[in-house]
Backbone as CSV, one residue per row, in Angstrom:
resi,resn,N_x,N_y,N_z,CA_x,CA_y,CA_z,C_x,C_y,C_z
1,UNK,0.847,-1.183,0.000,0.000,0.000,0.000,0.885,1.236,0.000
2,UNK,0.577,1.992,-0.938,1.627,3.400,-0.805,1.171,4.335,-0.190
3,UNK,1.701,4.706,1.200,1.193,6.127,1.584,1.972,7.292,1.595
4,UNK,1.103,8.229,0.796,1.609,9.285,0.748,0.902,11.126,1.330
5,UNK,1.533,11.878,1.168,0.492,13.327,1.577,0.421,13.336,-0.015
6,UNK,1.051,12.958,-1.240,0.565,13.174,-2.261,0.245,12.299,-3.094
7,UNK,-0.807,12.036,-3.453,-1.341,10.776,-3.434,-1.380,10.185,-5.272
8,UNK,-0.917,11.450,-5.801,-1.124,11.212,-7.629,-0.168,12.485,-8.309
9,UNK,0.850,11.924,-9.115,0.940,12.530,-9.691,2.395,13.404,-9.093
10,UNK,2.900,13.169,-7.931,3.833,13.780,-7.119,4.388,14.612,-7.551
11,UNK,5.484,14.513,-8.639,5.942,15.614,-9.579,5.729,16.709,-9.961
12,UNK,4.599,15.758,-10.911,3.676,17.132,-11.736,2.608,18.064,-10.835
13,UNK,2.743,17.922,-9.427,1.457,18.459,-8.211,2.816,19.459,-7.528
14,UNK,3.904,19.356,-7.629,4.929,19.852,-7.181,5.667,20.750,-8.034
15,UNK,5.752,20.163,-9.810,5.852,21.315,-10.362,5.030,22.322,-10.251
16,UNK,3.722,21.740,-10.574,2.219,22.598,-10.670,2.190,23.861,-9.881
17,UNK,2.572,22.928,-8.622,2.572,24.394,-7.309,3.230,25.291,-7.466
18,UNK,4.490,24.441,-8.077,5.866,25.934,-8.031,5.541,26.576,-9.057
19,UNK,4.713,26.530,-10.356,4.861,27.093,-11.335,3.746,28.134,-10.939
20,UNK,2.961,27.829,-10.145,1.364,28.641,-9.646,2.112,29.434,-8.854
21,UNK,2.943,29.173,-7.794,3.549,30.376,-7.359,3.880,31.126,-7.951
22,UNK,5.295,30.955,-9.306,5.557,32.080,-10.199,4.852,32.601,-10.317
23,UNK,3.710,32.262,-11.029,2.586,33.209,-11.765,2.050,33.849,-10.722
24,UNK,2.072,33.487,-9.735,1.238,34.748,-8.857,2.748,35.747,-8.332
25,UNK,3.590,35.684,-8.610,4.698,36.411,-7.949,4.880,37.545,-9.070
26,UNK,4.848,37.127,-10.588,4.930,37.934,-11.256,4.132,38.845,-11.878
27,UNK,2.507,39.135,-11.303,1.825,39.763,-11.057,2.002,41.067,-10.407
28,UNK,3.317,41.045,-9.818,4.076,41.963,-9.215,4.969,42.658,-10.143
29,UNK,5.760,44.082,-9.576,6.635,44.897,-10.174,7.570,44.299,-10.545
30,UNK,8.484,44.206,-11.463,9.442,43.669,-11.616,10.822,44.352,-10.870
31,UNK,10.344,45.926,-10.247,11.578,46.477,-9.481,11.507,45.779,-8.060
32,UNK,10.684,44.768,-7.355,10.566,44.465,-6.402,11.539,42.952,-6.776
33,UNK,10.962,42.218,-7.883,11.790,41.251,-8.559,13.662,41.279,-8.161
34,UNK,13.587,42.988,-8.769,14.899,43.292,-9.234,15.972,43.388,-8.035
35,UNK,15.144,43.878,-6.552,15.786,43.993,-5.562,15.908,42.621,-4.727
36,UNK,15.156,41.868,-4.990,15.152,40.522,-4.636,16.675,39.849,-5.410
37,UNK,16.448,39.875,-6.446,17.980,39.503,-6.838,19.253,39.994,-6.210
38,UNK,19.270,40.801,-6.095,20.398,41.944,-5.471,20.623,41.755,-4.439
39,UNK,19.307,41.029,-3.386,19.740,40.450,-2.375,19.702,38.997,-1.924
40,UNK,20.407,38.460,-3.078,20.772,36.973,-3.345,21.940,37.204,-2.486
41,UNK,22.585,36.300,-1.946,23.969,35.903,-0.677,24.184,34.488,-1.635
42,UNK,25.632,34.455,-1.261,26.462,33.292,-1.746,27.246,33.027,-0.758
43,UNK,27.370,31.681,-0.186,28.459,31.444,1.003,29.445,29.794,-0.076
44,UNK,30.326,30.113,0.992,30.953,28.557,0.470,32.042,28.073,1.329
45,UNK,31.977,26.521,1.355,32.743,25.945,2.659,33.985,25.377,2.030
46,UNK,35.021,25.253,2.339,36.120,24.418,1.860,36.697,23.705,3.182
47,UNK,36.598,22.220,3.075,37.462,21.864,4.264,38.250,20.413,3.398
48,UNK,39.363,20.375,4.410,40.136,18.494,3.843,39.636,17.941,4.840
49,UNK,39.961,16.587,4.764,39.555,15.326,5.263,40.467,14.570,5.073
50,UNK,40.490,13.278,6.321,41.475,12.497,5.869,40.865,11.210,6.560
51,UNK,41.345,9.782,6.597,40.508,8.706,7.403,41.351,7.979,7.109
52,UNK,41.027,6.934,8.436,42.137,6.034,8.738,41.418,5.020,9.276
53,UNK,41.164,3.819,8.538,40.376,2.389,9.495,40.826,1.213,9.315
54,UNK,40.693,0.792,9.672,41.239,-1.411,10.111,39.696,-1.962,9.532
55,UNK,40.574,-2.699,8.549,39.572,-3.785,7.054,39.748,-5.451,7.747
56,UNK,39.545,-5.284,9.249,40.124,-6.824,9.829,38.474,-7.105,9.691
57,UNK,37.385,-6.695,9.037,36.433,-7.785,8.743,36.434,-8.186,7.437
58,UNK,37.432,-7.861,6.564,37.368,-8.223,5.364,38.835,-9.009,4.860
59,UNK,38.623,-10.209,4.847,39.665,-10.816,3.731,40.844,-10.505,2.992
60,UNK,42.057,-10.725,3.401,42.832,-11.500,3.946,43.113,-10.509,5.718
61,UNK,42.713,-10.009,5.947,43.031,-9.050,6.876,41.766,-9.684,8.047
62,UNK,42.740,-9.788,9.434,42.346,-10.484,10.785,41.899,-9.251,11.935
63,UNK,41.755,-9.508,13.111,41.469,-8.785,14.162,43.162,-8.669,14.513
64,UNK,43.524,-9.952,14.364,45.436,-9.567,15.199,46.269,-8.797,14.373
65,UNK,45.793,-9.382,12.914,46.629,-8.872,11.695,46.346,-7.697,10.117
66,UNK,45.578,-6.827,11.371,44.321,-5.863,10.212,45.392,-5.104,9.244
67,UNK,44.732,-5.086,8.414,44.956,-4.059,6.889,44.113,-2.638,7.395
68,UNK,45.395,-1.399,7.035,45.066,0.032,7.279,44.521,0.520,5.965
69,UNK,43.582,1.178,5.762,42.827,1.943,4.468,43.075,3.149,4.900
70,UNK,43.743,3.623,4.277,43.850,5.437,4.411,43.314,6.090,3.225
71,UNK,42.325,7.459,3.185,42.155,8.333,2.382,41.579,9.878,2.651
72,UNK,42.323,10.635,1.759,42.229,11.656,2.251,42.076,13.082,0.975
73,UNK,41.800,13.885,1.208,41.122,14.551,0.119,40.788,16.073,0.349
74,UNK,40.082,17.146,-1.052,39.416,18.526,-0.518,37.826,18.029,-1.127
75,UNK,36.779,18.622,0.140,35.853,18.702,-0.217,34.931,20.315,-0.257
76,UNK,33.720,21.156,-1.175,33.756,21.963,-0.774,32.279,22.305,-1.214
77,UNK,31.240,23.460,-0.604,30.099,23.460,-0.579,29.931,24.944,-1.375
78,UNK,28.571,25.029,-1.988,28.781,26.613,-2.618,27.205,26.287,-2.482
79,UNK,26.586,27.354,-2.085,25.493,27.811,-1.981,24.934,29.784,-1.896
80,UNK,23.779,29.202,-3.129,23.202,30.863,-3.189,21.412,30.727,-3.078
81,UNK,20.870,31.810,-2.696,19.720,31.947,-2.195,19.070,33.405,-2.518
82,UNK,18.194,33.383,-3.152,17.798,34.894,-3.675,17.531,35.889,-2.036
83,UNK,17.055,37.150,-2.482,16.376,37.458,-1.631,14.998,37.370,-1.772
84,UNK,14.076,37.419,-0.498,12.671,37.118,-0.534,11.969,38.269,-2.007
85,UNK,11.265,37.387,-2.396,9.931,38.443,-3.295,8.535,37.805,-2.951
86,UNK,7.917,38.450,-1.920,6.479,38.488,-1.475,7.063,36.690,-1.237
87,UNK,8.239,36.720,0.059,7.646,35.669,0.058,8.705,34.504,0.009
88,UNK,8.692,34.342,-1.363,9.513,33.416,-1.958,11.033,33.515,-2.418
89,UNK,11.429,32.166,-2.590,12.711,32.350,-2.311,13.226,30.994,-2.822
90,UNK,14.753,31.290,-3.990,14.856,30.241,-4.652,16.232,29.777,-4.635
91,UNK,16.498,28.608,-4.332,17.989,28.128,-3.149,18.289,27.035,-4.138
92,UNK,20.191,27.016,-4.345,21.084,26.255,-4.964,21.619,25.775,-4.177
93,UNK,22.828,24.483,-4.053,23.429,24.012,-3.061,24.879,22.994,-4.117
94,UNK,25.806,23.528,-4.215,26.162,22.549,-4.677,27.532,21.806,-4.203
95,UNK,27.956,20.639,-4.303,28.862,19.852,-3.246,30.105,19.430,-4.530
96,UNK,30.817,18.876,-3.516,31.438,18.139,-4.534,33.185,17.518,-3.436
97,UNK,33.825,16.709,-3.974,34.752,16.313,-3.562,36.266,16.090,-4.333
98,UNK,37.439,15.986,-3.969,38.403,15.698,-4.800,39.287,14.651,-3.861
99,UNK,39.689,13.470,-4.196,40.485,12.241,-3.201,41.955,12.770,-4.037
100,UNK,42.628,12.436,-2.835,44.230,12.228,-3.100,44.862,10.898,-3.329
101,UNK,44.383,10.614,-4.353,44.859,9.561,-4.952,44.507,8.289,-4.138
102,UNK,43.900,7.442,-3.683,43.592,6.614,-2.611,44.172,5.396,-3.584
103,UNK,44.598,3.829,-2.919,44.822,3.095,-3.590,43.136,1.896,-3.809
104,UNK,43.511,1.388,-4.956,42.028,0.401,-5.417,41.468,-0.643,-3.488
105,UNK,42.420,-0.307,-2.816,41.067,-1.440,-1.790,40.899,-0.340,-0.850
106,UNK,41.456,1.242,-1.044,41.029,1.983,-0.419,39.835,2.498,-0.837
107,UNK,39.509,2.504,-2.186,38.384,2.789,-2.884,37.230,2.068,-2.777
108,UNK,37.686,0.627,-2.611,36.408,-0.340,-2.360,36.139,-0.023,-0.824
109,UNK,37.207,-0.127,-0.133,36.231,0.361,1.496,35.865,1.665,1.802
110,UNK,36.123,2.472,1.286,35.575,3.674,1.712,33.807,4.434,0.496
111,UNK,33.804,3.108,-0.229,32.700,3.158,-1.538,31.211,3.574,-0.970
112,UNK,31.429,4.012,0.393,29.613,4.087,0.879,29.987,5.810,1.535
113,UNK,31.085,6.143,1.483,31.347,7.589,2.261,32.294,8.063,1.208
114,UNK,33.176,8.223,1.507,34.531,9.225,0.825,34.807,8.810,-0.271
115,UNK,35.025,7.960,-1.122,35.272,7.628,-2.478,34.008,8.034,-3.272
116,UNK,33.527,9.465,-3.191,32.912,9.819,-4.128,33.268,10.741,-4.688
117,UNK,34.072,10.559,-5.178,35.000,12.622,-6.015,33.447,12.678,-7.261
118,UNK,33.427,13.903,-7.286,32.409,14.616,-8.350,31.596,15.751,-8.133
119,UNK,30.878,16.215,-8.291,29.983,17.343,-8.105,28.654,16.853,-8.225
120,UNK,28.081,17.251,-6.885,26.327,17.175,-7.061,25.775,18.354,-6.754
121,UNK,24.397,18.327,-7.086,23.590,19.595,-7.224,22.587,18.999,-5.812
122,UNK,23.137,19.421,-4.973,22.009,18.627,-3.443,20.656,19.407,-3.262
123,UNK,21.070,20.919,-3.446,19.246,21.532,-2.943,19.268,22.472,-4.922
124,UNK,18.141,22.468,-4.860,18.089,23.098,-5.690,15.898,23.347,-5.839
125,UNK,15.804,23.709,-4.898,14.352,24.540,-4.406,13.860,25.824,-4.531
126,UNK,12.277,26.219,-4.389,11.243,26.896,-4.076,10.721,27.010,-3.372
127,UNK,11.014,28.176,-2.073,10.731,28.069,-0.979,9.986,29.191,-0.733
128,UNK,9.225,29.196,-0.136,8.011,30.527,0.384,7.561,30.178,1.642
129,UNK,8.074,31.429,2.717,7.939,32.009,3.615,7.346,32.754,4.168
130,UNK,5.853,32.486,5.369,5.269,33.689,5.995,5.195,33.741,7.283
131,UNK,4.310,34.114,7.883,4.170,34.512,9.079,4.139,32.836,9.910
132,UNK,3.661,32.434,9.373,3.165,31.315,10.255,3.548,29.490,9.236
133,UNK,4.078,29.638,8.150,4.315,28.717,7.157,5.958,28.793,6.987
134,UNK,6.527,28.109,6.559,7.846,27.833,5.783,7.668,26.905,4.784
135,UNK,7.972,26.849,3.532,7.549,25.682,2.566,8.616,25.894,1.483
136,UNK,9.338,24.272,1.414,9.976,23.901,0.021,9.749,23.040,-0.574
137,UNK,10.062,23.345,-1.966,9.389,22.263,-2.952,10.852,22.315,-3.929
138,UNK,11.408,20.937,-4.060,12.601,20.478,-5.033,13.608,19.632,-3.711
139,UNK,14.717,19.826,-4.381,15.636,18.961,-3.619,16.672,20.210,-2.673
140,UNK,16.581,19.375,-1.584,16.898,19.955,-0.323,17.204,19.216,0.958
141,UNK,18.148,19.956,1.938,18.398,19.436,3.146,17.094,19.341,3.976
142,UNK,17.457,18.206,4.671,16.146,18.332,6.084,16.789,18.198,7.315
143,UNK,17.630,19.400,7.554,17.799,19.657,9.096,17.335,20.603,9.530
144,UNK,18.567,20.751,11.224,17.881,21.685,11.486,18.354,23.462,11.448
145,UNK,18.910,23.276,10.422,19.597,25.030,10.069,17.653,25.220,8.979
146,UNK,16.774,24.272,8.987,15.440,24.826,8.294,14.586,24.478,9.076
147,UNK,14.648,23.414,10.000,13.377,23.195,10.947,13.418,23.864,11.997
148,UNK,14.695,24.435,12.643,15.028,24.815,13.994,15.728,23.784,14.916
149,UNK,15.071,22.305,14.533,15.325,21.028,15.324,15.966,20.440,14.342
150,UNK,16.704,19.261,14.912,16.883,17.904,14.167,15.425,17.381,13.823
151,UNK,14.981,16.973,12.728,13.775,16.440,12.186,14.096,14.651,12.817
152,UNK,13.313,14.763,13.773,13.026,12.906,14.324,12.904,11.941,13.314
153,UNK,13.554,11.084,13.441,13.162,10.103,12.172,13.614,10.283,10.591
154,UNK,13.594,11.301,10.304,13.867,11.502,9.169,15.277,12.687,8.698
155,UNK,16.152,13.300,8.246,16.811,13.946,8.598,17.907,14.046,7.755
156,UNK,18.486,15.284,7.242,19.707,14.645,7.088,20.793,14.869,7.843
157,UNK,22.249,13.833,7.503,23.257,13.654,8.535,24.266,14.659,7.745
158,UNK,24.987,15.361,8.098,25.976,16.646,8.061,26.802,16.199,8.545
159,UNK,27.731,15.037,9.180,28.918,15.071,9.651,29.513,14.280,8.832
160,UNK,29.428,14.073,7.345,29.634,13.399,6.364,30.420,14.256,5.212
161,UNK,31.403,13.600,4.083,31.297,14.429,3.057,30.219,15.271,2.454
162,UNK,29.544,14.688,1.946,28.181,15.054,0.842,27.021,15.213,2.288
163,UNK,26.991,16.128,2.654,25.712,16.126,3.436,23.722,15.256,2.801
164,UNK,23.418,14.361,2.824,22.121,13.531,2.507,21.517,14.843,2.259
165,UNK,20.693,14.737,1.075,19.482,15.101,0.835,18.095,14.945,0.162
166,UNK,17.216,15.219,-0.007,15.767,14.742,0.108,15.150,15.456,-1.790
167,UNK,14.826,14.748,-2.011,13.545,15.453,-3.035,12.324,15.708,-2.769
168,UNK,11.704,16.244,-2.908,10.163,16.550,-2.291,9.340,18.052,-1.609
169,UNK,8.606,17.591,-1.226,7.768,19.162,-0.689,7.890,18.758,1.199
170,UNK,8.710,19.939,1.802,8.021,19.929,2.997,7.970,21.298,3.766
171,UNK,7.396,21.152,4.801,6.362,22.968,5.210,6.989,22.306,6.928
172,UNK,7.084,23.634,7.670,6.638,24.236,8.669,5.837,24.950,9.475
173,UNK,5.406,24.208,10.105,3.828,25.340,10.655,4.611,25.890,11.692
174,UNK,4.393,27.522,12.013,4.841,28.128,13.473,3.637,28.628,13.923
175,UNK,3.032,27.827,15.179,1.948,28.578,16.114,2.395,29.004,17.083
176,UNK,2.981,30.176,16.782,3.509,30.651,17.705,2.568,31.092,19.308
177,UNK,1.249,31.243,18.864,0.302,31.362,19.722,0.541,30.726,20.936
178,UNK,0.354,29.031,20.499,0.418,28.075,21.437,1.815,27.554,21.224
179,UNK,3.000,27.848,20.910,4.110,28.024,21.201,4.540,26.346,20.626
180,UNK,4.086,26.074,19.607,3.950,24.925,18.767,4.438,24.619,17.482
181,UNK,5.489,24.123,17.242,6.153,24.110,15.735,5.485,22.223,15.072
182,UNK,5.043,22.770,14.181,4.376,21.500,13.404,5.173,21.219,11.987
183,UNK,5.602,20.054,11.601,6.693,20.083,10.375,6.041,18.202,10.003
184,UNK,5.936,18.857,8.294,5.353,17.088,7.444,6.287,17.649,6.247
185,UNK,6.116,16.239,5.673,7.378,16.795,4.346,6.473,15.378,3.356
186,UNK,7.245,15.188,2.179,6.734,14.222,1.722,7.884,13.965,0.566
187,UNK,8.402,13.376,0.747,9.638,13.076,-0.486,9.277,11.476,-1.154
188,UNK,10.269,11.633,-2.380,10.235,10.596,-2.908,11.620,10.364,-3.584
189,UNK,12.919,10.905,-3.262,14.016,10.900,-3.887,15.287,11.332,-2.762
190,UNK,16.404,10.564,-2.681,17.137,10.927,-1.839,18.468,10.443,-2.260
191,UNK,19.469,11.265,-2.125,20.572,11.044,-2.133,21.634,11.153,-0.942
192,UNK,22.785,10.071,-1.139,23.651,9.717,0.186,24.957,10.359,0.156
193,UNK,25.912,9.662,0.754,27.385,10.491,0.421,27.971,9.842,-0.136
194,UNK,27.611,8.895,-0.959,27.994,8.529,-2.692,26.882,8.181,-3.340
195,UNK,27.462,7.924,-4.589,26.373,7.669,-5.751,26.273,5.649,-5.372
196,UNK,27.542,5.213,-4.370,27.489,3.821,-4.437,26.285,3.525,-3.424
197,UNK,26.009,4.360,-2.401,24.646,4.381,-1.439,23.728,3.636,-2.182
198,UNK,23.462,4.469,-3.373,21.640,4.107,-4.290,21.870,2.999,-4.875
199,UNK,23.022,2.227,-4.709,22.938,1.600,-5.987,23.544,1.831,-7.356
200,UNK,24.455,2.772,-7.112,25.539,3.295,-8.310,26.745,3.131,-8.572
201,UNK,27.583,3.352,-9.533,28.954,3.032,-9.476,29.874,4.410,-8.320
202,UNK,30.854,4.127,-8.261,31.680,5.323,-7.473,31.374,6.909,-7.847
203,UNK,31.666,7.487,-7.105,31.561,9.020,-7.440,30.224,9.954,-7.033
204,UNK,30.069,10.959,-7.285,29.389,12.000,-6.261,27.888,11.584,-6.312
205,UNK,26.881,11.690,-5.085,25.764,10.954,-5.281,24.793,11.556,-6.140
206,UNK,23.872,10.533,-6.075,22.569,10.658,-7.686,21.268,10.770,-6.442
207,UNK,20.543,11.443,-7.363,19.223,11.012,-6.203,18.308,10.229,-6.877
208,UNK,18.371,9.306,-6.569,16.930,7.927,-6.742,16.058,7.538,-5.538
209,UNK,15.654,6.400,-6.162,14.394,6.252,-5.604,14.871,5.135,-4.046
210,UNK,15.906,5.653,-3.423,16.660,4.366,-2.728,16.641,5.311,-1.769
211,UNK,16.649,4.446,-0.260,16.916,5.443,0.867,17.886,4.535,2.126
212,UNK,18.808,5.293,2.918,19.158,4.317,3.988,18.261,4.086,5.164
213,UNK,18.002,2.888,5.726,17.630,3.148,7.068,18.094,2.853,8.134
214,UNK,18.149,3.145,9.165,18.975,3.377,10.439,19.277,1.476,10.371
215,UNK,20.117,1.245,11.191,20.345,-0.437,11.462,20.306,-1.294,10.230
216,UNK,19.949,-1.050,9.166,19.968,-2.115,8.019,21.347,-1.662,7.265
217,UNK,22.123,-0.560,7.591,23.159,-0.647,6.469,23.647,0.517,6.015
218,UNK,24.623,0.382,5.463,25.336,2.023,4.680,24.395,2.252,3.389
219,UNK,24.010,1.364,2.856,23.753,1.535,1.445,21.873,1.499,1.102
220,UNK,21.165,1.933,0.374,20.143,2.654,0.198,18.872,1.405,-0.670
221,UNK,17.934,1.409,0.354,16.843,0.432,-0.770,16.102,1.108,-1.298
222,UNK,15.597,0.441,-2.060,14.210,0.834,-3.349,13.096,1.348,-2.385
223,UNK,12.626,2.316,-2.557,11.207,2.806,-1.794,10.208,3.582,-3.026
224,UNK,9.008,3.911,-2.374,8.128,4.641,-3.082,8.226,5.901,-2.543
225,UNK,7.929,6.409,-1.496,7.751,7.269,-0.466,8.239,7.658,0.678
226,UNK,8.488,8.214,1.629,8.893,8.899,2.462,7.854,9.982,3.224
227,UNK,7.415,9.614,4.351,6.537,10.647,4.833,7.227,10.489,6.511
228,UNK,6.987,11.909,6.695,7.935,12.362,7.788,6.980,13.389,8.348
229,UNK,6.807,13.595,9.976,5.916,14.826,10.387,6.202,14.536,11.948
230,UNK,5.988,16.120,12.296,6.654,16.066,14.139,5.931,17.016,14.632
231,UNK,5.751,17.513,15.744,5.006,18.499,16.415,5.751,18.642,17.884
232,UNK,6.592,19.609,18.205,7.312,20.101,19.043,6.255,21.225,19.612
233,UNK,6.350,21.388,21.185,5.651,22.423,21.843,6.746,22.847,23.219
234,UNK,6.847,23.854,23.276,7.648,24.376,24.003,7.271,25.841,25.237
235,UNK,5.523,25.659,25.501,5.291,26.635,26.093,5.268,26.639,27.506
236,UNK,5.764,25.663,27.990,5.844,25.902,29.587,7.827,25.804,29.792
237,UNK,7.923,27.225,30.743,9.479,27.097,31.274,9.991,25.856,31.734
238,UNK,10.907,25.588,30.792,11.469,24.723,30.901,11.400,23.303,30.075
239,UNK,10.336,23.028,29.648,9.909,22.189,29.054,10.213,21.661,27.607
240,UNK,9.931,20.670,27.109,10.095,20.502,25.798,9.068,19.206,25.534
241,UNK,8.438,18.807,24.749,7.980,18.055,24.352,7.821,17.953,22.823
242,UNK,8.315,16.375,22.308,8.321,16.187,20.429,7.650,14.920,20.398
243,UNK,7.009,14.886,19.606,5.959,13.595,18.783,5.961,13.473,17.564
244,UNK,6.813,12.716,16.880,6.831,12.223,15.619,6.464,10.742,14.964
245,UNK,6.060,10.654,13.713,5.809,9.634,12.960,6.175,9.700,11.867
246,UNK,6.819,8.855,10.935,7.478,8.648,9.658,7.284,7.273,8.768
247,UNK,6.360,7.125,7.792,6.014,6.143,7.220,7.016,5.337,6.258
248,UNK,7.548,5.178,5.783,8.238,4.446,4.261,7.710,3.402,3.855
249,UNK,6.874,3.751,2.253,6.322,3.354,1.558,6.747,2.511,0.396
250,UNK,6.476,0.972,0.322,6.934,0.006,-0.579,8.387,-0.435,-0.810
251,UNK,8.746,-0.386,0.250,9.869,-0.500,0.803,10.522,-1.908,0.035
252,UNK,11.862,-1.921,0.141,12.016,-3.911,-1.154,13.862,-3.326,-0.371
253,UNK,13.582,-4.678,1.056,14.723,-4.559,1.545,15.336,-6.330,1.565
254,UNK,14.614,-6.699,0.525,15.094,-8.149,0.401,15.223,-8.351,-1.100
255,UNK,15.141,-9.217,-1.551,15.173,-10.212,-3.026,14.067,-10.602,-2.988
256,UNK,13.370,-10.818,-1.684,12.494,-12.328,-2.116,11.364,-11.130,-2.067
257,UNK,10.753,-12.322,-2.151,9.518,-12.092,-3.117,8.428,-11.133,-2.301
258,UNK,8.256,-11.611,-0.876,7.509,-11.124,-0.843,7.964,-9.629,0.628
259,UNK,8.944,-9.443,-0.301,9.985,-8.338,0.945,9.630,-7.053,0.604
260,UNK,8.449,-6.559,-0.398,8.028,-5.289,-0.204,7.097,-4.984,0.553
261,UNK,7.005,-4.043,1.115,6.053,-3.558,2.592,6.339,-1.854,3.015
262,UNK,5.532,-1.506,4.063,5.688,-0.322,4.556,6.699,-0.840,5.958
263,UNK,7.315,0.610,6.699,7.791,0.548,7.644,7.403,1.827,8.415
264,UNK,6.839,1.805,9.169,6.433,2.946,10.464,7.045,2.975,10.915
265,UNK,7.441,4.342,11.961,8.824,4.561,12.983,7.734,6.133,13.889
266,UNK,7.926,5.386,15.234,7.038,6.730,15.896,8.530,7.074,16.816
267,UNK,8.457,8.592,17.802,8.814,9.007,18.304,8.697,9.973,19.505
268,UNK,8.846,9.519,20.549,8.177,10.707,21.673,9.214,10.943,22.649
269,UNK,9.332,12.462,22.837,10.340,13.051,24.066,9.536,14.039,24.494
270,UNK,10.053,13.866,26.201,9.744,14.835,26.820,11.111,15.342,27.519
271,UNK,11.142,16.814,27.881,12.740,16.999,28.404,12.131,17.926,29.489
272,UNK,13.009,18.359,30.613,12.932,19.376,31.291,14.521,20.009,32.049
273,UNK,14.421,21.278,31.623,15.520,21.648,31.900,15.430,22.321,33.396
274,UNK,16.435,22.133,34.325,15.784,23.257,35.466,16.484,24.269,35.281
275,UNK,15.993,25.357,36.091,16.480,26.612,36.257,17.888,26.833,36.768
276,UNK,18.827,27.833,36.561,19.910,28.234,36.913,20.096,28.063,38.399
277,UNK,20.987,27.832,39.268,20.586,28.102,40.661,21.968,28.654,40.944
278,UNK,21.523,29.832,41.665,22.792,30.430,42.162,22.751,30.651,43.858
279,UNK,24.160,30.370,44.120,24.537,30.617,46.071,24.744,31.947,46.166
């Protein structure tokens, strides 16, 4: 059974939207357009890396008598983001890596992380922003430099080369009233920190229809869907409370036959911090 928040048509309901936004944006001045550009920002990260691990679970190499894999490399991030127009707002992200030469069984063990030299295009979204909404539609990160939080269950991991990212539509509700952040997303495409994650040969990742999940593995299965949603409330001092649920839809984490299925994953915290105390 596939569940989704979009139930037909995913794509074309996602282009649809973004293209319905344009058209209502450009109903507007084009000098409002013009200053929106102007206040586009560009940042960009450059860092090296280097890694060092023991292959004593792999052949000819023991626990007494392990084989060292070393590799090491520049990786670097470039990202630009318009400025708002009534609103909206349209975000690039792009990654990429370069290895220092690693040797061939350094390449095979490091084939699910660092042996991906290439360039990917990770976010590349339509995002519109108001008082009480946040919403993107295309490919994009799901942390929390956009939710505020780590997204429960679903997420991506940043302490990696290629930071994971998502294809799809997802929103933020802020009630700020009742001091309540509400967040659903709905993807159907994800990419890892290689292209070997999905199911690909070496080099910078692809986004398909493959995802990892926690405890089954480095590398990415066949899915339909992805549905992800949390509700954080934070109005009493001190407090915190999060409730999440995350579906994955048609999931094929076997061969056999009859290994496609859904997988549910719920989540609940409560925290309390106390107050400062001073003598």
């Amino acid at each position: 059974m596939k569940t989704s928040v979009l139930t037909m048509g995913k794509r074309e309901f996602a282009f649809s939207l973004a293209a319905l936004m344009a058209m209502t944006s450009s109903a507007y001045a084009s000098d409002s357009l013009e200053q929106a550009l102007q206040a586009s920002t560009m940042s960009a990260t450059v860092f090296s890396y280097y890694d060092m691990d023991k292959t004593e679970y792999f052949p000819p190499a023991s626990s007494t008598n392990p084989n060292r894999q070393h590799i090491g490399g520049i990786g670097a991030e470039l990202r630009f983001l318009t400025g708002s127009y009534y609103g909206f707002r349209l975000g690039l992200t792009t990654q990429g890596l370069v290895n220092f030469a690693p040797s061939n069984a350094a390449k095979d063990f490091y084939a699910y992380d660092w042996n991906s030299e290439g360039v990917a295009l990770s976010e590349t979204y339509l995002g519109y922003e108001h008082d009480y909404i946040d919403l993107k539609i295309g490919r994009q990160y799901h942390n929390s430099k956009y939710t505020g939080l780590v997204p429960p269950l679903v997420a991506t991991n940043t302490d990696v080369g290629y930071k994971e990212a998502f294809e799809g539509v997802s929103a933020r509700i802020k009630l700020d009233s009742i001091d309540t952040v509400i967040g659903v997303a709905d993807f159907w495409k994800f990419a890892g920190r290689s292209n070997a994650v999905t199911g690909g040969d070496d080099g910078a990742p692809r986004f398909k229809d493959r995802v990892i999940i926690g405890g089954l593995g480095p590398y990415g299965f066949k899915f339909d869907n992805i549905f992800n949603s949390f509700v954080t409330y934070s109005g009493l001092s001190g407090v915190s409370l999060t409730a999440a649920y995350a579906n994955v839809s048609g999931l094929e984490y076997d061969d056999a036959a009859n290994s496609k299925g859904d997988i549910n994953f719920y989540f609940a915290h409560a925290g309390y911090k106390t107050p400062a105390l001073y003598v």
